[in-house]
VEXROKE-963739 format. One line per field, with one value per atom (N, C-alpha, C): residue number from 1; residue in one letter; atom name; x, y, z. Coordinates in steps of 0.001 Angstrom, whole numbers, plus 500000, padded with zeros to 6 digits. Layout:
<lumfis>
seq	(NUM,...)
type	(A,...)
atom	(CA,...)
c1	(X,...)
c2	(Y,...)
c3	(Z,...)
</lumfis>
This chain:
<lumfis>
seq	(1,1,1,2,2,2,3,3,3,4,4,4,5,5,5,6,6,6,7,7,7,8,8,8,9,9,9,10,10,10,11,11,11,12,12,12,13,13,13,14,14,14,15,15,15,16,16,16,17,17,17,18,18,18,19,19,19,20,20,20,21,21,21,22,22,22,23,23,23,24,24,24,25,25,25,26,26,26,27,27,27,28,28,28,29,29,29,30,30,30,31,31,31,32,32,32,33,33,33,34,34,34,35,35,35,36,36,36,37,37,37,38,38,38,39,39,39,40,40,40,41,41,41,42,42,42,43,43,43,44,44,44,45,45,45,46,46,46,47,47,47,48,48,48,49,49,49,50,50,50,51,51,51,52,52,52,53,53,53,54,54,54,55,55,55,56,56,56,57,57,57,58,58,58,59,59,59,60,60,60,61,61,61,62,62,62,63,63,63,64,64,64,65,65,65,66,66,66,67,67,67,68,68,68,69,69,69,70,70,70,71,71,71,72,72,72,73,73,73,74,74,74,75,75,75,76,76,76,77,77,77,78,78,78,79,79,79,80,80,80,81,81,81,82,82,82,83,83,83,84,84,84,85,85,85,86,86,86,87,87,87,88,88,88,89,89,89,90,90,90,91,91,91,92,92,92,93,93,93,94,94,94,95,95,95,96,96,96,97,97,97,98,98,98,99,99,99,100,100,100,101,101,101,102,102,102,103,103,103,104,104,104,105,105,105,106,106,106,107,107,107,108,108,108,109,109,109,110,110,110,111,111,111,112,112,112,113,113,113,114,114,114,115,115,115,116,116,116,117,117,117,118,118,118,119,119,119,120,120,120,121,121,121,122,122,122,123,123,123,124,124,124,125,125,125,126,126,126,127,127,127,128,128,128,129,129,129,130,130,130,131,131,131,132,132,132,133,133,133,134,134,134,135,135,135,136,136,136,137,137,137,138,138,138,139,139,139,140,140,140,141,141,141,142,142,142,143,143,143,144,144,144,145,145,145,146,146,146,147,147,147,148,148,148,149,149,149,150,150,150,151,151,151,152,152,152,153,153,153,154,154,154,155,155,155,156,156,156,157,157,157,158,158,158,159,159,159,160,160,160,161,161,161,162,162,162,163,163,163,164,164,164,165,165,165,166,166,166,167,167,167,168,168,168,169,169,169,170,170,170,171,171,171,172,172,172,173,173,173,174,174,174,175,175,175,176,176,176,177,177,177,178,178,178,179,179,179,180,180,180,181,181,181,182,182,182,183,183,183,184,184,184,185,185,185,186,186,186,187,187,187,188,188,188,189,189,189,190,190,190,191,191,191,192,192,192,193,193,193,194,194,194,195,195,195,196,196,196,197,197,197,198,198,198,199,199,199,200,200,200,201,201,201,202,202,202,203,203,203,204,204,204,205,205,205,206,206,206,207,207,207,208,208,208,209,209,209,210,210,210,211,211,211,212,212,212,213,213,213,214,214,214,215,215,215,216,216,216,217,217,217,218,218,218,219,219,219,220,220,220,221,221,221,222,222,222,223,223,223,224,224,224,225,225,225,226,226,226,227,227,227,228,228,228,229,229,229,230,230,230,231,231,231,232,232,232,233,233,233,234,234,234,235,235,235,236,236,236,237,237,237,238,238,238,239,239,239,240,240,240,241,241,241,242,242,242,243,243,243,244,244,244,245,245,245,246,246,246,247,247,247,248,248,248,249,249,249,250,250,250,251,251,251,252,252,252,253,253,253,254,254,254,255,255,255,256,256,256,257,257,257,258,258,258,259,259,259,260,260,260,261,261,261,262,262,262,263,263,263,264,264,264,265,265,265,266,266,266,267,267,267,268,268,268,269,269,269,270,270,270,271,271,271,272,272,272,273,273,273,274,274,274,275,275,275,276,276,276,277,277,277,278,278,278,279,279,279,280,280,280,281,281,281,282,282,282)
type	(X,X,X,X,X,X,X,X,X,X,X,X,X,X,X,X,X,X,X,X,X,X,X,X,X,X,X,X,X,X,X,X,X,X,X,X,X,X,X,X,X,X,X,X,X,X,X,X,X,X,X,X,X,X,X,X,X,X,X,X,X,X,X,X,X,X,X,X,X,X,X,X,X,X,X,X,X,X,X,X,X,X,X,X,X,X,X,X,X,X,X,X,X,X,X,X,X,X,X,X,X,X,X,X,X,X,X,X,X,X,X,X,X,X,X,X,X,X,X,X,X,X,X,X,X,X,X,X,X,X,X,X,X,X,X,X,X,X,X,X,X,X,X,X,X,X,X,X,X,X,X,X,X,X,X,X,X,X,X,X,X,X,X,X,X,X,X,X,X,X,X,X,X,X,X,X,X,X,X,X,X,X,X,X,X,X,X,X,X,X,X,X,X,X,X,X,X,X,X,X,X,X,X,X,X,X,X,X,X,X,X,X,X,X,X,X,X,X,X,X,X,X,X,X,X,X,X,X,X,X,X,X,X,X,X,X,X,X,X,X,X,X,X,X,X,X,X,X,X,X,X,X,X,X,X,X,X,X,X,X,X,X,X,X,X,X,X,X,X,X,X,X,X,X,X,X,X,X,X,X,X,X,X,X,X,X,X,X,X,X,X,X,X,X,X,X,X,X,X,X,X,X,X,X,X,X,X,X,X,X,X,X,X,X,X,X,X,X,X,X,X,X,X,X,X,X,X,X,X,X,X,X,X,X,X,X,X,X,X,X,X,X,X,X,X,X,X,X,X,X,X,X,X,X,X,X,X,X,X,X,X,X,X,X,X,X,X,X,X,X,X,X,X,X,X,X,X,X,X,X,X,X,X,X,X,X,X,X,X,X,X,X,X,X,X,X,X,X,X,X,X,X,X,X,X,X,X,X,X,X,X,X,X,X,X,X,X,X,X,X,X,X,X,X,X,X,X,X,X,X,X,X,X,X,X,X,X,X,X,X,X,X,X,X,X,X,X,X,X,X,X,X,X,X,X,X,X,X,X,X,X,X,X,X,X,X,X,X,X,X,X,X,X,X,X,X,X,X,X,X,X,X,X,X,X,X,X,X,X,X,X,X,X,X,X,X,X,X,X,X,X,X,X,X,X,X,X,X,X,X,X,X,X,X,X,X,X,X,X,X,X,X,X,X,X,X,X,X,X,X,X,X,X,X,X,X,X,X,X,X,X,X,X,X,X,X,X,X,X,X,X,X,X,X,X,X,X,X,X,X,X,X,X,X,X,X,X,X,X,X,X,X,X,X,X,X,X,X,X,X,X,X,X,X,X,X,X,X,X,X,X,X,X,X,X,X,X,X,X,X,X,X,X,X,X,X,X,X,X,X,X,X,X,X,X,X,X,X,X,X,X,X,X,X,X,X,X,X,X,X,X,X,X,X,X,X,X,X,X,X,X,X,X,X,X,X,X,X,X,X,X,X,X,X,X,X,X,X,X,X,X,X,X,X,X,X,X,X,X,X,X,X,X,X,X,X,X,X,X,X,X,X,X,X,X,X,X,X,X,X,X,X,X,X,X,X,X,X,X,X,X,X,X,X,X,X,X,X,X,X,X,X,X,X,X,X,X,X,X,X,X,X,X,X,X,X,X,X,X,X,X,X,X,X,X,X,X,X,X,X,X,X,X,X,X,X,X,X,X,X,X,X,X,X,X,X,X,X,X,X,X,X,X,X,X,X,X,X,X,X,X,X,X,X,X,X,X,X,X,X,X,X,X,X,X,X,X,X,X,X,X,X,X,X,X,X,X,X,X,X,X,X,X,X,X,X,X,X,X,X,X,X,X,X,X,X,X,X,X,X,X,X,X,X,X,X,X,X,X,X,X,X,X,X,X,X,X,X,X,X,X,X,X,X,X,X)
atom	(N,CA,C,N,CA,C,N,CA,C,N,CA,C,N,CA,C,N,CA,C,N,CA,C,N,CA,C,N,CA,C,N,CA,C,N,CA,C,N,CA,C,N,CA,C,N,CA,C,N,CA,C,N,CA,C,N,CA,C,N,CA,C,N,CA,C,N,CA,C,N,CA,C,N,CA,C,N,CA,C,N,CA,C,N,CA,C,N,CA,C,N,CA,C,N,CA,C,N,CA,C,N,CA,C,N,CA,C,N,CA,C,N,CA,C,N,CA,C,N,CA,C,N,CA,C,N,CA,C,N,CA,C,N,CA,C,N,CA,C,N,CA,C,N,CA,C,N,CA,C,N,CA,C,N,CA,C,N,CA,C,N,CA,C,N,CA,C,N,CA,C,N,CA,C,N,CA,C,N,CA,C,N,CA,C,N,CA,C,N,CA,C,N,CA,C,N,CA,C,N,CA,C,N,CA,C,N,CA,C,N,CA,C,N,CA,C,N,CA,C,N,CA,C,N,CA,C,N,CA,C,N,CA,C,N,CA,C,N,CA,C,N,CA,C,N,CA,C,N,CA,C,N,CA,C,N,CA,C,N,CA,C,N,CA,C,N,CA,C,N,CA,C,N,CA,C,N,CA,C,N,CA,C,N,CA,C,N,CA,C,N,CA,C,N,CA,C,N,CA,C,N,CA,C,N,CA,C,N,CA,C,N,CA,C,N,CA,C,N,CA,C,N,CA,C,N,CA,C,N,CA,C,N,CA,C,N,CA,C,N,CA,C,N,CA,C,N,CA,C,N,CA,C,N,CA,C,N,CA,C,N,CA,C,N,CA,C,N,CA,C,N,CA,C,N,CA,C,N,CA,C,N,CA,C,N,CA,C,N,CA,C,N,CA,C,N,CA,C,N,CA,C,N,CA,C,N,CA,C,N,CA,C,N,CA,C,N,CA,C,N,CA,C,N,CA,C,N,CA,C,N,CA,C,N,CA,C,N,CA,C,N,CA,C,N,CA,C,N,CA,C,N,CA,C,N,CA,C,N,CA,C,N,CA,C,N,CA,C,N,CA,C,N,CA,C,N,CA,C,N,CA,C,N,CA,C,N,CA,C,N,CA,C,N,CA,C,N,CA,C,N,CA,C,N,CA,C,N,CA,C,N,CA,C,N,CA,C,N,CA,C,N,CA,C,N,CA,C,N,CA,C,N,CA,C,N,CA,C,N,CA,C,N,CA,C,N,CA,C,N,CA,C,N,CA,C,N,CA,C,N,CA,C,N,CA,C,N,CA,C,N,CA,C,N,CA,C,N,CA,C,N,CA,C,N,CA,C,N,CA,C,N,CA,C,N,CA,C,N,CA,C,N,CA,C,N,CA,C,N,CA,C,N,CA,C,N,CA,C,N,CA,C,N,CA,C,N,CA,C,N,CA,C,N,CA,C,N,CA,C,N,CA,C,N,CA,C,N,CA,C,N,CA,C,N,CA,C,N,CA,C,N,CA,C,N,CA,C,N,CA,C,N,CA,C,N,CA,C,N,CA,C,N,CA,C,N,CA,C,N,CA,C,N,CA,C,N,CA,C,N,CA,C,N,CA,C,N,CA,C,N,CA,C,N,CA,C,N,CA,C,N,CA,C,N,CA,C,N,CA,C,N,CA,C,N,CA,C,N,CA,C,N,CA,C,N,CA,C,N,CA,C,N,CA,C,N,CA,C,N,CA,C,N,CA,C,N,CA,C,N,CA,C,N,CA,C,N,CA,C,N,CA,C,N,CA,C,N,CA,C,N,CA,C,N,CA,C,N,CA,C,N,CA,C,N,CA,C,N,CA,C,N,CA,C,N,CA,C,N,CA,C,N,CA,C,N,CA,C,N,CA,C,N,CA,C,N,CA,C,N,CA,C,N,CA,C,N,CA,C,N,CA,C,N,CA,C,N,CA,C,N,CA,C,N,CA,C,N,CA,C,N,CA,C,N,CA,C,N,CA,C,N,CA,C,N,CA,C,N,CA,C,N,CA,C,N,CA,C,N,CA,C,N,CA,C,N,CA,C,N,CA,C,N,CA,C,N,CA,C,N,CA,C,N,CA,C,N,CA,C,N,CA,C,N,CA,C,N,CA,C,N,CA,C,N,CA,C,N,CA,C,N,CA,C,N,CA,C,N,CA,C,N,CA,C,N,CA,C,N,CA,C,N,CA,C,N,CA,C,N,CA,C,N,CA,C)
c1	(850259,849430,848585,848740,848249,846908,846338,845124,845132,844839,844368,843061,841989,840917,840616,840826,840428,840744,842407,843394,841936,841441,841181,841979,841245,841480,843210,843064,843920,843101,843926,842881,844017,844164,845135,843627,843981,843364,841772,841036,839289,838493,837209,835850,834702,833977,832696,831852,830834,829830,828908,829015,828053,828900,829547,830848,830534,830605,830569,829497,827962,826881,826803,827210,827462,828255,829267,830142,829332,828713,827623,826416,826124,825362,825572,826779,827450,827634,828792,829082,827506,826526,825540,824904,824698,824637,825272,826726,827726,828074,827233,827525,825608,824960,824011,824054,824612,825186,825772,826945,827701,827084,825785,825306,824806,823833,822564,824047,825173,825722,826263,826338,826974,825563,824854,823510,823170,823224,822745,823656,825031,826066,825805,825700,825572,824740,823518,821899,822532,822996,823059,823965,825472,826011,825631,825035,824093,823191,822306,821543,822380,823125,823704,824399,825507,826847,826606,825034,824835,825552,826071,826873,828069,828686,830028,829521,828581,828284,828226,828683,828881,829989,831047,832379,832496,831886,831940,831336,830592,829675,830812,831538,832086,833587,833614,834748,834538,833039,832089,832288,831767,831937,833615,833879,835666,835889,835556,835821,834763,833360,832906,832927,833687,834020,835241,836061,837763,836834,836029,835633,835020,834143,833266,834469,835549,836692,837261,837755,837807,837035,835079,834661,834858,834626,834602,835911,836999,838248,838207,837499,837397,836201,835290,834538,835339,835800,836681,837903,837962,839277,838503,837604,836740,836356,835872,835042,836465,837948,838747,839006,838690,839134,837613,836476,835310,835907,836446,836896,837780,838824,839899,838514,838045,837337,836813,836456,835809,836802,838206,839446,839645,839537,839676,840453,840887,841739,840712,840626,840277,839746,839968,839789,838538,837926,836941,835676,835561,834383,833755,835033,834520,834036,833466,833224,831468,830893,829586,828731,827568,827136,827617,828932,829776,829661,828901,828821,827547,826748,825703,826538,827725,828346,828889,829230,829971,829031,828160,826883,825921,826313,825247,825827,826980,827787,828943,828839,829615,831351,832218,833554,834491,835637,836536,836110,836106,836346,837713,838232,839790,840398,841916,842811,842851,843124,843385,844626,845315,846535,846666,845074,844793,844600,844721,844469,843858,843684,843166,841363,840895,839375,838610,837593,837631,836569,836246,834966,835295,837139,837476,838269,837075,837849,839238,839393,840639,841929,841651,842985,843409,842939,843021,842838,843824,843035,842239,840870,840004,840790,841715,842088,841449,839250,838600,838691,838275,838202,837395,837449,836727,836033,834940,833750,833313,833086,832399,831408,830854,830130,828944,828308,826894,827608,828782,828838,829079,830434,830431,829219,827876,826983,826016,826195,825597,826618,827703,829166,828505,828113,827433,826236,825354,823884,824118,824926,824761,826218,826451,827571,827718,826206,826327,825850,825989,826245,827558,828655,829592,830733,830737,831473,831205,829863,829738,830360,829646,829435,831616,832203,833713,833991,833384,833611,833776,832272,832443,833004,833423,834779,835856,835889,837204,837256,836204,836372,835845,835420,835081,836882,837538,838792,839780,839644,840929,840351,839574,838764,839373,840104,840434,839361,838400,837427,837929,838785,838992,838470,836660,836318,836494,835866,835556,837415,838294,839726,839930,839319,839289,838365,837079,836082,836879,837309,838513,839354,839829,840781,840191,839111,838200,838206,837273,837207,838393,839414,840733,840999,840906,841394,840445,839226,837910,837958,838551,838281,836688,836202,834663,834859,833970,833946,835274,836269,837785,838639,839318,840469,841168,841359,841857,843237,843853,845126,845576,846079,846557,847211,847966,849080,848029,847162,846807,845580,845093,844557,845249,846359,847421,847701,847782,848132,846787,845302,844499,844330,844606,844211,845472,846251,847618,846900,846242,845874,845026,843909,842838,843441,844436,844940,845491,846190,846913,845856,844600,843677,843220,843328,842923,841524,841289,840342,840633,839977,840259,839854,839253,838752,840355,840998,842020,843005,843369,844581,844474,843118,843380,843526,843408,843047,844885,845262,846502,847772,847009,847615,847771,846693,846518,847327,847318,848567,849767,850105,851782,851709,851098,851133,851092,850536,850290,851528,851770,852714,851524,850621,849968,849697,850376,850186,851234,852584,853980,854721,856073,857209,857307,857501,857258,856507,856683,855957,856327,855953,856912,855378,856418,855112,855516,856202,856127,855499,854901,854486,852619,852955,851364,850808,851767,851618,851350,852407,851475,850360,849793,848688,847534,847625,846897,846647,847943,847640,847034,847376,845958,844965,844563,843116,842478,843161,842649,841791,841911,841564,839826,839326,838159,837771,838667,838477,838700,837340,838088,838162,838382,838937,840543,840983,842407,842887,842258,842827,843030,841810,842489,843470,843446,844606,845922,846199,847109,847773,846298,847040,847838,847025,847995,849162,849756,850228,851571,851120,852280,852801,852034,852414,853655,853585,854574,856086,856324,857046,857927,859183,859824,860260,860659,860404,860644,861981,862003,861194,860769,859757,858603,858093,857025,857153,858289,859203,858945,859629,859820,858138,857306,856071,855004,855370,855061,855378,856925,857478,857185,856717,856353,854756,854093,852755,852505,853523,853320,853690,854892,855136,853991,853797,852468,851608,851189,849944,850438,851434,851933,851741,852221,851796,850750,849662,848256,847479,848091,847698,847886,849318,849798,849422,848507,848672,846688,845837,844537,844712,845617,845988,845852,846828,847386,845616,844904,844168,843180,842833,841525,842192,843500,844077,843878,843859,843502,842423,840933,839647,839314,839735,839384,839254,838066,838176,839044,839547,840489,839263,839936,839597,838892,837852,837738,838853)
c2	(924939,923745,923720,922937,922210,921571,921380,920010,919794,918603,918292,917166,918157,917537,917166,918295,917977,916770,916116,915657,913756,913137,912062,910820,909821,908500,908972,909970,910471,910535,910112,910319,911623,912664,913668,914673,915623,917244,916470,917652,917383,918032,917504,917866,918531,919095,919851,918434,919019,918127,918121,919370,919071,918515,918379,917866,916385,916116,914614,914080,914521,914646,914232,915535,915136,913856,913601,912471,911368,911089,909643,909392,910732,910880,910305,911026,910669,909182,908755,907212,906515,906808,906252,905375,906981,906877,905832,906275,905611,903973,903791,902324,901574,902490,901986,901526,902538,902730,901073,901535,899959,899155,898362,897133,897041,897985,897785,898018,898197,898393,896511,896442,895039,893581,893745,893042,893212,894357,894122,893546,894671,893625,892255,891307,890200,889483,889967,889717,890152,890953,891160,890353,889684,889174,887436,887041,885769,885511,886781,887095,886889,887567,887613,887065,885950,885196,883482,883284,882137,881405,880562,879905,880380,881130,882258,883383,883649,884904,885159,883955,883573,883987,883552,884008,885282,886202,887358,888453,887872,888106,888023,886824,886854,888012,888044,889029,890554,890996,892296,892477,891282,891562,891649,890984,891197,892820,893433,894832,895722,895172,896103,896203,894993,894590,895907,895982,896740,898190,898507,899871,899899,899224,899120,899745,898396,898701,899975,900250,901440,903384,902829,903923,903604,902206,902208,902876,902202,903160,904969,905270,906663,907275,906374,906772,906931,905352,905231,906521,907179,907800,909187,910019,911010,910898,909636,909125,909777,909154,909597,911107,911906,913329,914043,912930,913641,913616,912462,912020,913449,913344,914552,915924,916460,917185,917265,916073,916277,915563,915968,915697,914300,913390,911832,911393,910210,909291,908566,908353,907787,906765,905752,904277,904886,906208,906168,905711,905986,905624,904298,903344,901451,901379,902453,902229,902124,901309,901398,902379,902988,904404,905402,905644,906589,907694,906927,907645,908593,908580,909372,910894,910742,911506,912587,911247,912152,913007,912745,913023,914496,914020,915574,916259,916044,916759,917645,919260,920035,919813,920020,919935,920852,920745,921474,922880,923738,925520,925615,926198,926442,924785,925285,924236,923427,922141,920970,920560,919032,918290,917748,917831,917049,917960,919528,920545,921800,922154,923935,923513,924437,924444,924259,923401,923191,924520,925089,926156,927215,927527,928961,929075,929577,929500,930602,931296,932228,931220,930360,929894,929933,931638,931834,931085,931120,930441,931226,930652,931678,931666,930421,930519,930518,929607,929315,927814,927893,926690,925539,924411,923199,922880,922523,921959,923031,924177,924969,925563,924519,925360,926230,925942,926772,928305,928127,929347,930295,930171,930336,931016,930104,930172,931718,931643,932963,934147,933979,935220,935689,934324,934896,935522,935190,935778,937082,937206,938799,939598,939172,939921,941726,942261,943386,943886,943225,943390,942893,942209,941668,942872,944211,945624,945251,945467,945825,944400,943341,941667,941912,942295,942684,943292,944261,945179,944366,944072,943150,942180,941454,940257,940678,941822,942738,942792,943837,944077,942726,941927,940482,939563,939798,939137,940225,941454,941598,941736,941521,940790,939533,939054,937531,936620,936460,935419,934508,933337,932538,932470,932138,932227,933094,934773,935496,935761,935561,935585,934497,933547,932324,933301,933664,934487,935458,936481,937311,937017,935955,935873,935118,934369,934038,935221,936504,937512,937772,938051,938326,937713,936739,935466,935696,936264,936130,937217,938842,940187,940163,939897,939859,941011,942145,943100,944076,943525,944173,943485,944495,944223,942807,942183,940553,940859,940058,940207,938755,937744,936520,936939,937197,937484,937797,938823,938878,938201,936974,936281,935049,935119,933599,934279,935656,936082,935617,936039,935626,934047,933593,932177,931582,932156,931332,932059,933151,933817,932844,932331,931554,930275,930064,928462,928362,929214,929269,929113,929450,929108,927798,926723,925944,925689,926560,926247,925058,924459,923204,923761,924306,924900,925811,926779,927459,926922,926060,924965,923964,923429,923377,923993,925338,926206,926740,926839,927018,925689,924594,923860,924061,924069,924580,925424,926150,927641,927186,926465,926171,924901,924423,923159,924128,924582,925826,926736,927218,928586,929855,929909,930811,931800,932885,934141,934000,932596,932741,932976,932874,932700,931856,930323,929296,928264,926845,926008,925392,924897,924281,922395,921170,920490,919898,919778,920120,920902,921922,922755,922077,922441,921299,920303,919377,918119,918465,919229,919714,920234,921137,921643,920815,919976,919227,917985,917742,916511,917299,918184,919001,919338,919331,919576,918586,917363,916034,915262,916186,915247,915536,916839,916384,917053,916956,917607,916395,915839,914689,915387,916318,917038,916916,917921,917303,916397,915267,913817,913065,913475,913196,913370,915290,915554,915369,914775,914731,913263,912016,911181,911259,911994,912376,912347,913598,914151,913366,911965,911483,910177,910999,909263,910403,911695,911846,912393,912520,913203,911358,911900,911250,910961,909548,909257,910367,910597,912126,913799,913816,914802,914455,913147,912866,912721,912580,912585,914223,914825,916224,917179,916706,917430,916598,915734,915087,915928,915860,916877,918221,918817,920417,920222,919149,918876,919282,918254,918068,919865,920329,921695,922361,922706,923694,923535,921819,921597,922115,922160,922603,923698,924241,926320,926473,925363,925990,925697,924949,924420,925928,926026,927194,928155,928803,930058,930099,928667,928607,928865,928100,928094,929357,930156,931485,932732,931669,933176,932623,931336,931207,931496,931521,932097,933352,934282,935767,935862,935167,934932,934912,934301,933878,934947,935015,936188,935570,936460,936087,935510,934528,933649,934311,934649,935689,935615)
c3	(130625,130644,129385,128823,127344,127292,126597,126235,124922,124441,122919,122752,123613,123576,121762,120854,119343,118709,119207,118961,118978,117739,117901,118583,119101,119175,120360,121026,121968,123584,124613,125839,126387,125961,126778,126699,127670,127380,128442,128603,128714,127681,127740,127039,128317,127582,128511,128321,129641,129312,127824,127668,126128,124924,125250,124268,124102,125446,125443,125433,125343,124770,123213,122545,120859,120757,121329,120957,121353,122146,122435,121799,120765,119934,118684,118161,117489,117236,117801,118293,118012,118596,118734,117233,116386,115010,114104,114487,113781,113681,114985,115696,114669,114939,114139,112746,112105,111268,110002,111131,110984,110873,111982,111933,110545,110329,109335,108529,108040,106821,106535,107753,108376,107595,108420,107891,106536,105538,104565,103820,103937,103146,103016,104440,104411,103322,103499,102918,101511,100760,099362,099150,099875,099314,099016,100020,100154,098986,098410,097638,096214,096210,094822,094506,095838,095258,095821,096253,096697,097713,097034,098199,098902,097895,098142,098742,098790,099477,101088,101621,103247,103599,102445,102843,102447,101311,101720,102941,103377,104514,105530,105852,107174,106658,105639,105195,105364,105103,105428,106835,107557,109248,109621,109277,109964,109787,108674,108079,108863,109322,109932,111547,111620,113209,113473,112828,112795,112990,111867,111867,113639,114244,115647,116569,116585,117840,117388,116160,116778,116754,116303,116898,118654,119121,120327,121569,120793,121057,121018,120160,120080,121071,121348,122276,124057,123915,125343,125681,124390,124388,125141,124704,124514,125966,126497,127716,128559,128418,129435,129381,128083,128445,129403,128832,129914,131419,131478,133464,133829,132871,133442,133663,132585,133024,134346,134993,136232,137462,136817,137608,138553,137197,137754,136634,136855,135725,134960,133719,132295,132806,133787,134094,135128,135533,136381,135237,133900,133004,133456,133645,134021,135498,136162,137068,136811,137291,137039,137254,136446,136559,136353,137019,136806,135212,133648,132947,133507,134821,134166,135227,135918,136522,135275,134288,132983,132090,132187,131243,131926,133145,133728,135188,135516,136302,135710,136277,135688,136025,135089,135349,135842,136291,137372,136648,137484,137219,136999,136023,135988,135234,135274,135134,135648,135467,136664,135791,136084,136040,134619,134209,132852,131498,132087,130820,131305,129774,130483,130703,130990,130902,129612,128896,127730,127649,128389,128062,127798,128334,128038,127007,125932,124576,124154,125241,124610,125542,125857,126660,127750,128604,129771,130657,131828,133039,133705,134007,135270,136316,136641,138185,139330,139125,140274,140747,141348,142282,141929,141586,141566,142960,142618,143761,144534,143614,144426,143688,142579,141530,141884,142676,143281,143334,143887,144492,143484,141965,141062,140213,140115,139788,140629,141827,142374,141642,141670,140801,139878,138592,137326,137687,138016,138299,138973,139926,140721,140514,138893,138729,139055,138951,139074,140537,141392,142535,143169,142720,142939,143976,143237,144125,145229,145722,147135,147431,147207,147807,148038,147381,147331,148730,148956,150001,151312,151372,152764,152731,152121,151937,152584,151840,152485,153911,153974,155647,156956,156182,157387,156921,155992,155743,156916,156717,157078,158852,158930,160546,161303,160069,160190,159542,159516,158996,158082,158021,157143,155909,155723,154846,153662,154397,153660,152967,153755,152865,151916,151699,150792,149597,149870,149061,148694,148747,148511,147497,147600,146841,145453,145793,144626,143834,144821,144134,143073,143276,143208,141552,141820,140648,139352,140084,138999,138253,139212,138623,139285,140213,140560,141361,140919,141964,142229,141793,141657,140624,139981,139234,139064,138164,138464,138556,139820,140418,140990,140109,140748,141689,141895,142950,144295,144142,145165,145562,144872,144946,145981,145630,145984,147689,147416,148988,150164,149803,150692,150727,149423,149904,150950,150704,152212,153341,153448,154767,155705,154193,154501,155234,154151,154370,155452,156119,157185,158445,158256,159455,159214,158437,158024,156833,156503,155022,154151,154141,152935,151708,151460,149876,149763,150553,150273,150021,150660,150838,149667,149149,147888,146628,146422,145740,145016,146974,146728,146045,146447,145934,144571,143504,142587,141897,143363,142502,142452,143240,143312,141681,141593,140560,139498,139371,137529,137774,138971,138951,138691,139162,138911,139898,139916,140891,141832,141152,141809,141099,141632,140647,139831,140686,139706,140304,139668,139651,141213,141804,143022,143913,143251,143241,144638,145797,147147,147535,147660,148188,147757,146770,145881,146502,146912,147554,148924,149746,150916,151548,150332,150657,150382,149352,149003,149823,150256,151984,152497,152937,154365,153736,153088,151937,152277,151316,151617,152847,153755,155054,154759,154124,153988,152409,151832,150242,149211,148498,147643,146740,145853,144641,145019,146110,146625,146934,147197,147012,145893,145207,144122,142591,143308,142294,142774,144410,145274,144754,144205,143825,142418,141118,140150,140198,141095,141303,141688,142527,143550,142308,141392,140037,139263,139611,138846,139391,140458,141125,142049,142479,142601,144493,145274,146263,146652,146906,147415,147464,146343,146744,147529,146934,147900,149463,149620,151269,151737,150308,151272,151324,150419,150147,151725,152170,153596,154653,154791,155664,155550,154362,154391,154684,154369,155202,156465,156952,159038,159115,158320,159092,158866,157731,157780,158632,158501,159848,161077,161362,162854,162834,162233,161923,162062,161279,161198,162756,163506,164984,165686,165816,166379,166295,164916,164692,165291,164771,166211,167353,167531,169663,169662,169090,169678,169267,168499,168234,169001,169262,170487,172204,172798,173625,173466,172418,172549,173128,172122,172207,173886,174421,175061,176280,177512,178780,179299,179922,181386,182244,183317,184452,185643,186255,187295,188874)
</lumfis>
């Protein structure tokens, strides 16, 4: 997975938020810029060519009009790699307000559909999770407590606890507290997912779309997890819609049908563990 956030007057790849900071700064300048270059032209040519100096004037503006559309194009372009960043389509900018979402809300953790992470400058994928930044944020701060915070993950996961096997495998993906091991990252999050976690089930979706900590890429499987995500995950809905723009009737048929099955599994495999739960009848 690619980006060419650098790549001008291009809407592929994402930008960080401070990125897109400088660029509205920028733009800002530039747009100023223009007018007052725009206005004086006018005024000197009026000044100096009298009556002809109107038609060079409207000849100045035509030339500084071309330069406007396209800083504005380059802004709109920049504006859509901010959206991917925060794993939406380019056309979310025209939504009203929506820039101050772009301007001071942090963007996906990891890869998404639209590029790598623009923050991780060696290329790597972290391989965390979008919409869970708080939690992320406690990782960095108590990195040097992260071992133990590892431990008990462990032992409340292999308890069963859904969560702490979703946390686990965070661990896992991050190297937090243990060794970084996609693979065995991808294993707790199906553990998780399989009890129903929506953070896992999208996470895993994730994995199957990159191929990360599988064999390969597989975008059925993507699409399924990401329908059962969806029911209360809008990060998975909306990389679920991406997703269904690129893949063909048939997969989207069969990534449905591997939906309902999993959901059935994930019914079955509750029933059977709140039937354990449960005392016998006196």
């Amino acid at each position: 997975m690619t980006h060419n956030s650098d790549i001008w007057f291009t809407t592929d790849g994402r930008i960080g938020r401070e990125k897109y900071w400088g660029i509205q700064g920028i733009n800002a300048i530039l747009w100023i810029l223009l007018v007052v270059v725009r206005f004086a032209g006018s005024f000197i040519a009026a000044m100096a060519l009298g009556r002809h100096g109107e038609a060079v004037g409207i000849l100045i503006g035509f030339v500084i009009s071309g330069f406007q559309l396209a800083l504005l194009w380059w802004l709109l372009a920049y504006g859509a790699k901010r959206c991917h960043d925060l794993g939406n389509s380019g056309f979310y900018q025209l939504i009203p307000f929506y820039l101050l979402f772009m301007l001071f809300q942090e963007g996906d953790v990891g890869d998404n559909f639209y590029g790598q992470n623009p923050n991780n400058k060696n290329g790597q994928n972290p391989n965390a999770v979008a919409g869970i930044t708080e939690t992320f944020k406690w990782y960095r701060n108590a990195a040097a407590g992260m071992t133990e915070t590892f431990k008990w993950y462990r032992k409340a996961a292999d308890l069963g606890d859904a969560e702490s096997q979703y946390r686990l495998g965070v661990c896992y993906a991050n190297g937090r507290g243990v060794a970084r091991d996609e693979v065995e990252a991808v294993k707790w999050y199906r553990k998780a997912a399989e009890q129903g976690s929506s953070h896992a089930q999208y996470t895993l979706g994730l994995c199957y779309a990159s191929g990360i900590g599988l064999v390969a890429q597989d975008e059925v499987d993507a699409y399924a997890y990401w329908d059962l995500a969806g029911i209360t995950n809008e990060f998975a809905r909306n990389h679920l819609a991406v997703l269904e723009k690129q893949m063909t009737a048939d997969q989207i048929a069969a990534g449905q049908k591997r939906s309902k099955e999993l959901q059935k599994a994930i019914e079955e495999k509750i029933a059977a563990k709140q039937a354990v739960s449960k005392p016998p009848l006196p």
